[in-house]
DSSP file (Angstrom, degrees, kcal/mol; ACC not computed):
  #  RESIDUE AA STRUCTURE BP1 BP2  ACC     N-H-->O    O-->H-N    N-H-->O    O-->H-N    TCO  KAPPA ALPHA  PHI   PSI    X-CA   Y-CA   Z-CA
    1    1 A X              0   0    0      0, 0.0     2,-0.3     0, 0.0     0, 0.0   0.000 360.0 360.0 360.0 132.4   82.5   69.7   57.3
    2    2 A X        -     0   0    0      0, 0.0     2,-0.3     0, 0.0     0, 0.0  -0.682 360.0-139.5 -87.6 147.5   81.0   68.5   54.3
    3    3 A X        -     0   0    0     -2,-0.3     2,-0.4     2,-0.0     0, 0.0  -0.811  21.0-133.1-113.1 147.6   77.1   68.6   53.3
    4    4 A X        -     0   0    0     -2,-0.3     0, 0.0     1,-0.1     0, 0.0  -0.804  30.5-167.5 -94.3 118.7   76.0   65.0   51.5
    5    5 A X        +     0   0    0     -2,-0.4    -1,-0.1     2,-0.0    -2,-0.0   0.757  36.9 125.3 -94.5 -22.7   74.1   67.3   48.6
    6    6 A X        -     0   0    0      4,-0.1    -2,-0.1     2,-0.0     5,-0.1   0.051  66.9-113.8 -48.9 151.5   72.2   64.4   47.1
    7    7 A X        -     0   0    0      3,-0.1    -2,-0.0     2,-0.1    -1,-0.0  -0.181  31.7-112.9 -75.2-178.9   68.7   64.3   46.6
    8    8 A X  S >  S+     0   0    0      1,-0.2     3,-2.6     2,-0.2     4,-0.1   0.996 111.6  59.0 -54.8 -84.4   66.8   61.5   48.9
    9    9 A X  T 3  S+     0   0    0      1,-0.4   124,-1.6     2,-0.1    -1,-0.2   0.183 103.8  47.4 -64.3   0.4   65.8   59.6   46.0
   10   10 A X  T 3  S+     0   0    0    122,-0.2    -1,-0.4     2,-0.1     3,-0.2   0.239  81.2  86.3-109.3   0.6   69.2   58.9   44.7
   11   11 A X  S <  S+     0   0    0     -3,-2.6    -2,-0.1     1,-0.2    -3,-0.1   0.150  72.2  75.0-114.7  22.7   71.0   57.8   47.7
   12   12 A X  S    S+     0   0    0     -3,-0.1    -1,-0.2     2,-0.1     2,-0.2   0.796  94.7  94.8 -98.2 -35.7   69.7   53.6   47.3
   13   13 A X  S    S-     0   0    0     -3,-0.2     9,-0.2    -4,-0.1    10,-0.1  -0.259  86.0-121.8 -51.2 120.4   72.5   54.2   44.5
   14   14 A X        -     0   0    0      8,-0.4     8,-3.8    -2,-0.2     2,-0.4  -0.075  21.6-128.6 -35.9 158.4   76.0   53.6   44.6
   15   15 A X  B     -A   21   0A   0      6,-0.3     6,-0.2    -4,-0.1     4,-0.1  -0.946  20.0-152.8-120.9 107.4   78.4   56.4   44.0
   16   16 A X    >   -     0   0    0      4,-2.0     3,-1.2    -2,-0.4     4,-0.1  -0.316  52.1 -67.8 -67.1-179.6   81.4   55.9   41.2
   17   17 A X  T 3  S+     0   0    0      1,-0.3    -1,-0.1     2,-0.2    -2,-0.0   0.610 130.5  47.9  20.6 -77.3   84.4   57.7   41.5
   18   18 A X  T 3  S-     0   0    0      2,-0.1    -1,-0.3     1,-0.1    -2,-0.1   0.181 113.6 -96.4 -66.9   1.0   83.2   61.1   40.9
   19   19 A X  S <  S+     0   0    0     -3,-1.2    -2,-0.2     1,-0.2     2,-0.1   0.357  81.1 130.1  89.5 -11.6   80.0   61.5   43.2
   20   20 A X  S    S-     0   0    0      1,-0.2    -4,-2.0    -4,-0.1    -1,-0.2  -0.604  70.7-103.9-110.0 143.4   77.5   60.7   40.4
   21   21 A X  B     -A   15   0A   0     -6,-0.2     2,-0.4    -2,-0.1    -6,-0.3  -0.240  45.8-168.9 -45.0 118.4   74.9   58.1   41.1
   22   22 A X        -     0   0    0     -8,-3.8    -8,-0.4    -9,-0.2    -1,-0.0  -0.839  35.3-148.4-125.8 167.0   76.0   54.9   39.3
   23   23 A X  S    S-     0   0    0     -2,-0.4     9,-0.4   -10,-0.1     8,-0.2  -0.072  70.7 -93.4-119.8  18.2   74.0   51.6   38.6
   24   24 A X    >   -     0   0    0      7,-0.1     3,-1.3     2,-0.1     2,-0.2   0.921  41.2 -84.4  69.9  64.2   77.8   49.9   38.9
   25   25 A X  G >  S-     0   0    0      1,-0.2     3,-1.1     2,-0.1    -2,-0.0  -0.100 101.2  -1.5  59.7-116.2   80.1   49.2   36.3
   26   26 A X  G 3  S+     0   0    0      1,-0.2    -1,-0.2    -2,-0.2     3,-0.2   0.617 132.8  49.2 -94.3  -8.1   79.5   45.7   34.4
   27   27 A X  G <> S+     0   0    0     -3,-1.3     4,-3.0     1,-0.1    -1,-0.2  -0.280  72.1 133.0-108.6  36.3   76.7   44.3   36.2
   28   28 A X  H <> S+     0   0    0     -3,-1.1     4,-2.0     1,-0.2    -2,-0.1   0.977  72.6  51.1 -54.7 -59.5   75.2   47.8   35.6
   29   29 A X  H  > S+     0   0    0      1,-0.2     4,-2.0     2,-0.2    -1,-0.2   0.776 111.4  41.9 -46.7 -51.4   71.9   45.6   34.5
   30   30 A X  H  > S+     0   0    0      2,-0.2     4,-2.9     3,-0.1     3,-0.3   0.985 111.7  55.6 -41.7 -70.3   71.5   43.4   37.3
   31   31 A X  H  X S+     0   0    0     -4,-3.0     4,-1.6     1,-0.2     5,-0.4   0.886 111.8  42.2 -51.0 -70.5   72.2   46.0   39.6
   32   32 A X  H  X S+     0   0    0     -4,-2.0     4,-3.3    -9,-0.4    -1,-0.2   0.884 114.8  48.1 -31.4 -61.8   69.3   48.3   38.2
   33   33 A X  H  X S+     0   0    0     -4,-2.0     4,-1.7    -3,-0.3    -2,-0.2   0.947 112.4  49.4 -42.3 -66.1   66.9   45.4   37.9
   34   34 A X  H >X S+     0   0    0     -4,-2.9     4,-1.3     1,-0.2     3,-0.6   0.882 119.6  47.8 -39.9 -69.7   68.0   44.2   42.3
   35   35 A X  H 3X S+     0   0    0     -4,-1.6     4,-1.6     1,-0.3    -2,-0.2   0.794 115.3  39.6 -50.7 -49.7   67.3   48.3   42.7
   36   36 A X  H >X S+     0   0    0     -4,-3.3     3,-1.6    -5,-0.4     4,-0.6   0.938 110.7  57.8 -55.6 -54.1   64.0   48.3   40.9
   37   37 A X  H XX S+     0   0    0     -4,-1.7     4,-1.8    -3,-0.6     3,-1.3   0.739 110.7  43.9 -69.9 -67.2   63.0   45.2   42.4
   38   38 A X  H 3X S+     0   0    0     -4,-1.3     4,-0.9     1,-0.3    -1,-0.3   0.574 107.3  54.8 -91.2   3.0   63.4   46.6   45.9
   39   39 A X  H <X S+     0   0    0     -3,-1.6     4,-1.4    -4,-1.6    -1,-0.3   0.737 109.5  59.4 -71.8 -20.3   61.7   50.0   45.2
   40   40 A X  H XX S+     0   0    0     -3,-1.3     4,-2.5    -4,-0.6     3,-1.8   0.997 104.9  41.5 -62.0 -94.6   59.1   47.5   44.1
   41   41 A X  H 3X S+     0   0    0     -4,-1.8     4,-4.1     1,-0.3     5,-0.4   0.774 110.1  59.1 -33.3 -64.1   58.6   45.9   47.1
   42   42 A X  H 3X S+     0   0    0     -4,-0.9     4,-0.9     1,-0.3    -1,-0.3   0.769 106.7  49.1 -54.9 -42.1   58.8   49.0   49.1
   43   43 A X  H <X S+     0   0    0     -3,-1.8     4,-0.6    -4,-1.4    -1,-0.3   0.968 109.6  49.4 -82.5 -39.7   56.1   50.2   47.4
   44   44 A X  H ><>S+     0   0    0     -4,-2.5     3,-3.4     1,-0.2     5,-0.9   0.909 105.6  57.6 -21.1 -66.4   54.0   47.2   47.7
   45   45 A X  H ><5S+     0   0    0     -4,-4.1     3,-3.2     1,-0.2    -1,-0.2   0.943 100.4  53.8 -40.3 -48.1   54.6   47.0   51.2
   46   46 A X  H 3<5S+     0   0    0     -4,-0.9    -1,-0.2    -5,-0.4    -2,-0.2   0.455 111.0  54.1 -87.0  15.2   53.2   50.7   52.0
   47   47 A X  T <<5S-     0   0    0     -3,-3.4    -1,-0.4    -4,-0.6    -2,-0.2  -0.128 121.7-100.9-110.6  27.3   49.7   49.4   49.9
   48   48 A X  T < 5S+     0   0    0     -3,-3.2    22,-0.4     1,-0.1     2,-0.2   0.888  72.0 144.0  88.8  24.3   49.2   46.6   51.8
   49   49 A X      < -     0   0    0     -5,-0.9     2,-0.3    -6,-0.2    20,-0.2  -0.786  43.5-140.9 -92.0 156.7   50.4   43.8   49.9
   50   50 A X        -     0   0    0     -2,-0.2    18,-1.3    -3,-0.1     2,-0.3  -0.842  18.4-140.7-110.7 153.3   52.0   41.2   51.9
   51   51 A X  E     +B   67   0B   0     -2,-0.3    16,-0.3     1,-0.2     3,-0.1  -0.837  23.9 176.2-109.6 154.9   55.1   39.9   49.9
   52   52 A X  E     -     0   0B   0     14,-3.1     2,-0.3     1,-0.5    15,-0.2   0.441  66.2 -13.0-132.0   2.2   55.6   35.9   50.0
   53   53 A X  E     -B   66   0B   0     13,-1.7    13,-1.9     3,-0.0    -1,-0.5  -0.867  54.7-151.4-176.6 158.1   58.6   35.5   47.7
   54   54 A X  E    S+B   65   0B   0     -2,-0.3    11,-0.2    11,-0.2    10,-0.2  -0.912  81.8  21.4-146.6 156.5   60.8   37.5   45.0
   55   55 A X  S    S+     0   0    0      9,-1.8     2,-0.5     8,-0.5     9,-0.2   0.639  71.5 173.4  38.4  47.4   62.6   35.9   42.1
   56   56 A X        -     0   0    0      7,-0.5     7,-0.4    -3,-0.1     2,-0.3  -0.585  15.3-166.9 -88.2 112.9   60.6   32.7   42.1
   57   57 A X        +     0   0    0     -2,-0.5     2,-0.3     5,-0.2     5,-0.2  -0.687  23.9 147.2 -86.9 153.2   61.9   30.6   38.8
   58   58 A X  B >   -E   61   0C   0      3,-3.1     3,-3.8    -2,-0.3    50,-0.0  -0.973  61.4 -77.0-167.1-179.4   60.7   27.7   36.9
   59   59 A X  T 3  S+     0   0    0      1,-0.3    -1,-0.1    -2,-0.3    45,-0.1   0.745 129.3  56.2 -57.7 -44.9   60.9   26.8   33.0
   60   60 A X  T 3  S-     0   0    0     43,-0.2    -1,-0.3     1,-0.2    44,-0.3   0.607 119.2 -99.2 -69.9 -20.4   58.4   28.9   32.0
   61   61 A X  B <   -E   58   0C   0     -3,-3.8    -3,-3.1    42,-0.1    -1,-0.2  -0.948  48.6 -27.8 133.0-171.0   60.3   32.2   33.7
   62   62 A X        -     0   0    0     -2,-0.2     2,-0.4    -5,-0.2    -5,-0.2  -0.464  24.4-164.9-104.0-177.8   60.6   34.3   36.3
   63   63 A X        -     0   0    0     -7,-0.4    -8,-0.5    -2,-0.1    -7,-0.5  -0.986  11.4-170.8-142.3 111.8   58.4   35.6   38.7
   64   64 A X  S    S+     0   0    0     12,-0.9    -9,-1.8    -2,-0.4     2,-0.3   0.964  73.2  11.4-102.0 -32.9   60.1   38.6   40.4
   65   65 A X  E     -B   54   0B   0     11,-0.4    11,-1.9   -11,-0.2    -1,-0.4  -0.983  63.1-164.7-127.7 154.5   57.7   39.2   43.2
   66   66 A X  E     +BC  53  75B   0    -13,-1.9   -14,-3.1    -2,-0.3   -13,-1.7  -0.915  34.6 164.5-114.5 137.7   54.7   36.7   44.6
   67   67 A X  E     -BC  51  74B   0      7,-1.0     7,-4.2   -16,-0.3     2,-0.2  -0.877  37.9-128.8-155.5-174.1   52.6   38.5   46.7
   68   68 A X        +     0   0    0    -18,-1.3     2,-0.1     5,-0.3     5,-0.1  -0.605  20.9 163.4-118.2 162.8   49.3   39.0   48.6
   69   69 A X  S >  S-     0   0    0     -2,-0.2     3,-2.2   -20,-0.2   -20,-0.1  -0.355  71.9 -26.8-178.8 130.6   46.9   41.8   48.7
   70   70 A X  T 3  S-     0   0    0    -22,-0.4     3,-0.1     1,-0.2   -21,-0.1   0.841 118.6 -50.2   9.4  77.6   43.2   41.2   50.1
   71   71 A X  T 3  S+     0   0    0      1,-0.1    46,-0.3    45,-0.0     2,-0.3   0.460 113.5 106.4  81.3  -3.8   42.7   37.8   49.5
   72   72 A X  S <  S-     0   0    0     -3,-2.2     2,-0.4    44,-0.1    46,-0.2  -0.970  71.2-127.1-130.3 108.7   43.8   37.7   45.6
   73   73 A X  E     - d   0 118B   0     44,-2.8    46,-1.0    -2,-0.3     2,-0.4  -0.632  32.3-148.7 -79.8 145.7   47.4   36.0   45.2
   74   74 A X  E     -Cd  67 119B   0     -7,-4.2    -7,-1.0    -2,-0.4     2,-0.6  -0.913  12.3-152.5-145.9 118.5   49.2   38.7   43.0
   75   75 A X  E     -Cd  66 120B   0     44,-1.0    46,-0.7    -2,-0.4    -9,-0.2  -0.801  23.7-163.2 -71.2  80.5   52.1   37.9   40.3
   76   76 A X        +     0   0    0    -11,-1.9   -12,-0.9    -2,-0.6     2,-0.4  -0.171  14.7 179.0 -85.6 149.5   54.5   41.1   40.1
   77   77 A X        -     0   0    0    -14,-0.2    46,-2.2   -13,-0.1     2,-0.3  -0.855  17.6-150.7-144.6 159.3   57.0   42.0   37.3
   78   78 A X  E     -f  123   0D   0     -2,-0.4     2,-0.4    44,-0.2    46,-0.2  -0.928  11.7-160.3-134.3 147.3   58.7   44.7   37.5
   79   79 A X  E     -f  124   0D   0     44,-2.2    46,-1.0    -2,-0.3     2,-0.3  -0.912   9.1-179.1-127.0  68.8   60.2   47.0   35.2
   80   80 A X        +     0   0    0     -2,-0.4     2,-0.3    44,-0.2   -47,-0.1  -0.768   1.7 178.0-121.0 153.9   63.0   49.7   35.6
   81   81 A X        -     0   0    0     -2,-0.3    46,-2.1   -49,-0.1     2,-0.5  -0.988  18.3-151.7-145.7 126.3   64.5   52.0   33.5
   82   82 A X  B    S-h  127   0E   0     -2,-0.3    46,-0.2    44,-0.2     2,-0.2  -0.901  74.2 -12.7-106.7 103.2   67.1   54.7   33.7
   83   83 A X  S    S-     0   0    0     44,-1.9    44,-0.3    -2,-0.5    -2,-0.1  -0.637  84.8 -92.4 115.4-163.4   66.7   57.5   31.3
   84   84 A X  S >  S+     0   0    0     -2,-0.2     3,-2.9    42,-0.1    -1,-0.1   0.151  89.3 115.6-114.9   7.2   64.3   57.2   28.4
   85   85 A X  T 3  S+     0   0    0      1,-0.3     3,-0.1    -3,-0.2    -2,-0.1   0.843  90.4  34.7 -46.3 -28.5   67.2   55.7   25.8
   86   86 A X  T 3  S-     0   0    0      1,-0.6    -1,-0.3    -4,-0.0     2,-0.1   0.178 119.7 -99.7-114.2  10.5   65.3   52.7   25.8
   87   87 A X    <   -     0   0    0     -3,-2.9    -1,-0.6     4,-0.1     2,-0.1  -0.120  55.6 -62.8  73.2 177.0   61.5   53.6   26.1
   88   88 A X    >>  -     0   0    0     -3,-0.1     3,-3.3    -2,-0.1     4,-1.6  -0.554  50.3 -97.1 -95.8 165.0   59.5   53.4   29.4
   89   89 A X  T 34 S+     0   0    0     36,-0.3    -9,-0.1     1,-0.3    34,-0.1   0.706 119.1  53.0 -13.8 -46.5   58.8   50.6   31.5
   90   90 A X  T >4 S+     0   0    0      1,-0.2     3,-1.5     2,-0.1    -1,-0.3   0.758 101.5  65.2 -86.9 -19.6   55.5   49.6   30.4
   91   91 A X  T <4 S+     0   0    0     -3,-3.3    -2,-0.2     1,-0.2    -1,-0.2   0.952  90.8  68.4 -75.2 -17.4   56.8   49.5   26.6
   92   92 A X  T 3< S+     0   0    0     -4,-1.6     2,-0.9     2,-0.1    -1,-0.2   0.418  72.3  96.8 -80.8  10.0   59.1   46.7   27.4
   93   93 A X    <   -     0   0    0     -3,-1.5     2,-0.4   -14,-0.1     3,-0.0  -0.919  64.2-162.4-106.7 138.5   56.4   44.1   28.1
   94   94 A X     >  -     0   0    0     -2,-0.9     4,-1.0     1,-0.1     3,-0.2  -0.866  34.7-105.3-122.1 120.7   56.5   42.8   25.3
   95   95 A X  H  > S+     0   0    0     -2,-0.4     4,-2.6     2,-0.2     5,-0.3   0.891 128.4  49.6  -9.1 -62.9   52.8   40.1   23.7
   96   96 A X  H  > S+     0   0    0      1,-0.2     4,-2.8     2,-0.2     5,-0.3   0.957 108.8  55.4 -57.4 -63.6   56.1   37.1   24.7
   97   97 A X  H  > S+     0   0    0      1,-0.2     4,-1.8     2,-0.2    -1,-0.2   0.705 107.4  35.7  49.7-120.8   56.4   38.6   27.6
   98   98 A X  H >X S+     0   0    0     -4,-1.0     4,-1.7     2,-0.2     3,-1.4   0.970 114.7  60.9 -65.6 -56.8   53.4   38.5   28.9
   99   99 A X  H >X S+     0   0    0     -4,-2.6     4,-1.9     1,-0.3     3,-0.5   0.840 105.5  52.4  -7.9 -62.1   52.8   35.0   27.2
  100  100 A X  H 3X S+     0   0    0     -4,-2.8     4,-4.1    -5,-0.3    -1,-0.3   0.858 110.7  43.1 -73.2 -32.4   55.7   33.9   29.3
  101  101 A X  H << S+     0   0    0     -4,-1.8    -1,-0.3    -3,-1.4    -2,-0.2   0.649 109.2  55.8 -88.5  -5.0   54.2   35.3   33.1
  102  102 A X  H <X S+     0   0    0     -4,-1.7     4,-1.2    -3,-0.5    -1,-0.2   0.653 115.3  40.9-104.6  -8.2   50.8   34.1   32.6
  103  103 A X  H  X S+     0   0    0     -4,-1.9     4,-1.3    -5,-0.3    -2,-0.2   0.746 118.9  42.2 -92.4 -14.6   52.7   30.4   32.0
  104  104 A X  H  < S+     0   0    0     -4,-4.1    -3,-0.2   -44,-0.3    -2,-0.1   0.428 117.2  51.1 -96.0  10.2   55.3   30.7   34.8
  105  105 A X  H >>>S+     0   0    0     -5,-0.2     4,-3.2    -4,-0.1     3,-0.9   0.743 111.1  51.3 -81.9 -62.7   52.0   32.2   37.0
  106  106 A X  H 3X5S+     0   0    0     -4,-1.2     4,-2.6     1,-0.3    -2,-0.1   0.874 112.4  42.6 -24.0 -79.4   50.1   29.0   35.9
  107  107 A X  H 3X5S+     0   0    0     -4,-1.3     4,-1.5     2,-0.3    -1,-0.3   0.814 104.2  65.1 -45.0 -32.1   52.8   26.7   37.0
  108  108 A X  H <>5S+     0   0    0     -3,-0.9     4,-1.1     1,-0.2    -1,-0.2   0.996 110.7  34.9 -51.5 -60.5   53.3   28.5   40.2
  109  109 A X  H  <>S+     0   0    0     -4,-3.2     5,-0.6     1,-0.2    -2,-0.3   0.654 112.8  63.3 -87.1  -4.5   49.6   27.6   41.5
  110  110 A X  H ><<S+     0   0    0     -4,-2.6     3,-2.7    -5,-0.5    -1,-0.2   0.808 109.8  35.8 -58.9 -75.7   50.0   24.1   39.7
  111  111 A X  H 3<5S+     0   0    0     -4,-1.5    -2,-0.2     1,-0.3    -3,-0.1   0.818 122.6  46.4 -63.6  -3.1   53.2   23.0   42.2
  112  112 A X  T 3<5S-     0   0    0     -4,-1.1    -1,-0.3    -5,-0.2    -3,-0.1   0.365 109.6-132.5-103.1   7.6   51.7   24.7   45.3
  113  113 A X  T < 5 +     0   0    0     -3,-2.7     2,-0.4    -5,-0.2    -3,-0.2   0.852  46.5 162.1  35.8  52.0   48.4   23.2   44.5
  114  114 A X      < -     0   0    0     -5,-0.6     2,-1.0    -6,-0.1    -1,-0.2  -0.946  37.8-170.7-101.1 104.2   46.7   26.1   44.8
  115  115 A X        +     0   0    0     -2,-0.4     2,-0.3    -5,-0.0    -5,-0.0  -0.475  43.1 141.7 -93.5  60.5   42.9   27.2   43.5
  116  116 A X        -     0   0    0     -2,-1.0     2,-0.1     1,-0.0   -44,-0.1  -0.712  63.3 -97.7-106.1 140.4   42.9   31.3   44.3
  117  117 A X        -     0   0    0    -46,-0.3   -44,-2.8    -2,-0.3     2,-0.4  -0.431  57.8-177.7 -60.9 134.8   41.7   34.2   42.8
  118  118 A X  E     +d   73   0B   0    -46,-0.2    27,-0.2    -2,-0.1     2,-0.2  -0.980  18.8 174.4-145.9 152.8   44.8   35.7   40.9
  119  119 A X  E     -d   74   0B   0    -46,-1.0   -44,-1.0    -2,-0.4     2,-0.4  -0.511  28.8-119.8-117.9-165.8   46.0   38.5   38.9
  120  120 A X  E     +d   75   0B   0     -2,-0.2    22,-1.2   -46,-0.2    23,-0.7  -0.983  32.7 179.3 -98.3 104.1   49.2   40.0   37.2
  121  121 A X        -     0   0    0    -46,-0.7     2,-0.4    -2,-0.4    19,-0.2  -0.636  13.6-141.8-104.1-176.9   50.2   43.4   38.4
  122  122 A X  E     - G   0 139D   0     17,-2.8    17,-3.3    -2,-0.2     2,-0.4  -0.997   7.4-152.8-144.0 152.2   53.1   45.4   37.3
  123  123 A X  E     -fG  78 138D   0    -46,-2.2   -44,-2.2    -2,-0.4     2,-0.4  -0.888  11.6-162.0-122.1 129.7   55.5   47.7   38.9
  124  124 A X  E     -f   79   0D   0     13,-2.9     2,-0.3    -2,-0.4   -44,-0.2  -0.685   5.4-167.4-102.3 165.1   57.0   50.3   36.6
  125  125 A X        -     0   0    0    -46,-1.0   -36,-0.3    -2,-0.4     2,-0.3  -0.756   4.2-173.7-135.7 163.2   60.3   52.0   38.0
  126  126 A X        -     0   0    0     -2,-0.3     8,-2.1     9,-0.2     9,-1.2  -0.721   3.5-177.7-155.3 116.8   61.6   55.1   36.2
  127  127 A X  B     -hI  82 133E   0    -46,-2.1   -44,-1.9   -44,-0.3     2,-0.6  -0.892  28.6-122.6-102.1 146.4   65.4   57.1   37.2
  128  128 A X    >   -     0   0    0      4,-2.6     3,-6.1    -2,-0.4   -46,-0.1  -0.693  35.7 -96.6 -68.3 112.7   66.5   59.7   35.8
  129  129 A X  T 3  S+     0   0    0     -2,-0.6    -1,-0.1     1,-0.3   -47,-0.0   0.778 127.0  48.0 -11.9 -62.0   69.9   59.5   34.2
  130  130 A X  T 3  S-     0   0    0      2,-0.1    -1,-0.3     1,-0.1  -109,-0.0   0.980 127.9 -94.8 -61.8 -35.6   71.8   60.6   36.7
  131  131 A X  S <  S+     0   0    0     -3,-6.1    -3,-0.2     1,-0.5     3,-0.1  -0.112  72.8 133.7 146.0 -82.9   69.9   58.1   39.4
  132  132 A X        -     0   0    0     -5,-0.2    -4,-2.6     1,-0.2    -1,-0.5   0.222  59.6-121.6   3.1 101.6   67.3   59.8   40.9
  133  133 A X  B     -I  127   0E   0   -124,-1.6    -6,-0.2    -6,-0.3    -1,-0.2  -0.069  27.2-176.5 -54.8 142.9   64.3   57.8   41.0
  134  134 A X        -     0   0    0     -8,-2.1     2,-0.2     1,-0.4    -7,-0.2   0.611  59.5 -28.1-132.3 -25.8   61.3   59.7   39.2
  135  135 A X        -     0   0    0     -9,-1.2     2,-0.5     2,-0.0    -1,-0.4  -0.833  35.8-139.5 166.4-176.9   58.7   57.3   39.9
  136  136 A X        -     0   0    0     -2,-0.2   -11,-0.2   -11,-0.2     2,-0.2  -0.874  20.7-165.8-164.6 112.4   57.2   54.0   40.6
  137  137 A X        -     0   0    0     -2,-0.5   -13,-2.9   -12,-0.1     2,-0.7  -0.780   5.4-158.7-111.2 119.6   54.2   53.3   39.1
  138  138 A X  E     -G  123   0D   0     -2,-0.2     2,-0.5   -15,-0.2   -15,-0.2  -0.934  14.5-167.2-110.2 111.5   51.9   49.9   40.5
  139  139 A X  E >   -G  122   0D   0    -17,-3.3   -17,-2.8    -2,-0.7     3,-0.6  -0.927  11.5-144.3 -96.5 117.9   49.4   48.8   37.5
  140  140 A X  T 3  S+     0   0    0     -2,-0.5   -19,-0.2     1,-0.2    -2,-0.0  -0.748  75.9   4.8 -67.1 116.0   46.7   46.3   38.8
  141  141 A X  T 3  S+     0   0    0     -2,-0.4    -1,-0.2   -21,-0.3     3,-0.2   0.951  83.6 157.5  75.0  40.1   45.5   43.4   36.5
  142  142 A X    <   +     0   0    0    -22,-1.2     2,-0.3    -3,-0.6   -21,-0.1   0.603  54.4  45.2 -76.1  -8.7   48.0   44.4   34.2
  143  143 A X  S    S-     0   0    0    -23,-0.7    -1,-0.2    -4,-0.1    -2,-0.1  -0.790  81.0-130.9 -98.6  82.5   48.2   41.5   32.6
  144  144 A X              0   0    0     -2,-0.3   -25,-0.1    -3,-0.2   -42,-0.1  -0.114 360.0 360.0 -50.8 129.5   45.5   39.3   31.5
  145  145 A X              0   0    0    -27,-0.2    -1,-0.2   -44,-0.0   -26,-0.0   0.528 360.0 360.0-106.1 360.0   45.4   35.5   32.2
């Protein structure tokens, strides 16, 4: 009998060939993003946000989670990164960016005709080369609108 030696925090990954945690061949990027996305959520959930929709588009951009959290309707992006080749999470919002989520937040509460207090948070994701999640970081009002 074999023992599964992987840590916890690695095992939302696929496994290539070899055992090693992989983020999946040619749709490696998508496939990280979907993974952050739902570490995202997961943390949300377990603060008390209620989540009311994930990957919400419209001209302006995307919206990657809509959510809830006492009374304040709350605009997510999320952020993952595996390794540091590429900086962390939080360097990759970028002045456009931001530009771009406080006009596809706008438009959101324009077609639901909705007048609510609202922010921008962000959710930062971090793996470790190999896979292994390292954290997931939730910034409130990270974004001004």
């Amino acid at each position: 009998m074999t023992t599964d030696r992987r840590q916890p925090t690695d095992c939302c990954l696929p496994r290539d060939d070899r055992g090693q945690a992989s983020s999946g061949g040619g749709r490696s990027r998508q496939r990280l993003g979907a993974l952050g996305e739902e570490l995202a959520a997961r943390e949300l959930l377990r603060r008390g946000y209620v989540i009311h929709q994930r990957n919400w588009r419209c001209a302006a951009g995307e919206i990657d989670i809509v959510a809830q959290q006492e009374g304040s309707l709350v605009f997510v992006e999320v952020r993952t990164r595996r390794g540091d080749q590429f900086g962390t999470p939080e360097e990759s919002i970028t002045p456009s960016k931001q530009a771009h989520l406080i006009a596809a937040a706008q438009t959101y509460l324009q077609e639901q005709t909705l007048e609510c207090d609202w922010r921008i948070d962000f959710v930062a994701v971090e793996l470790s080369p190999r896979g292994e999640l390292l954290r997931v970081d939730v910034l409130e009002n990270a974004v001004e609108g």
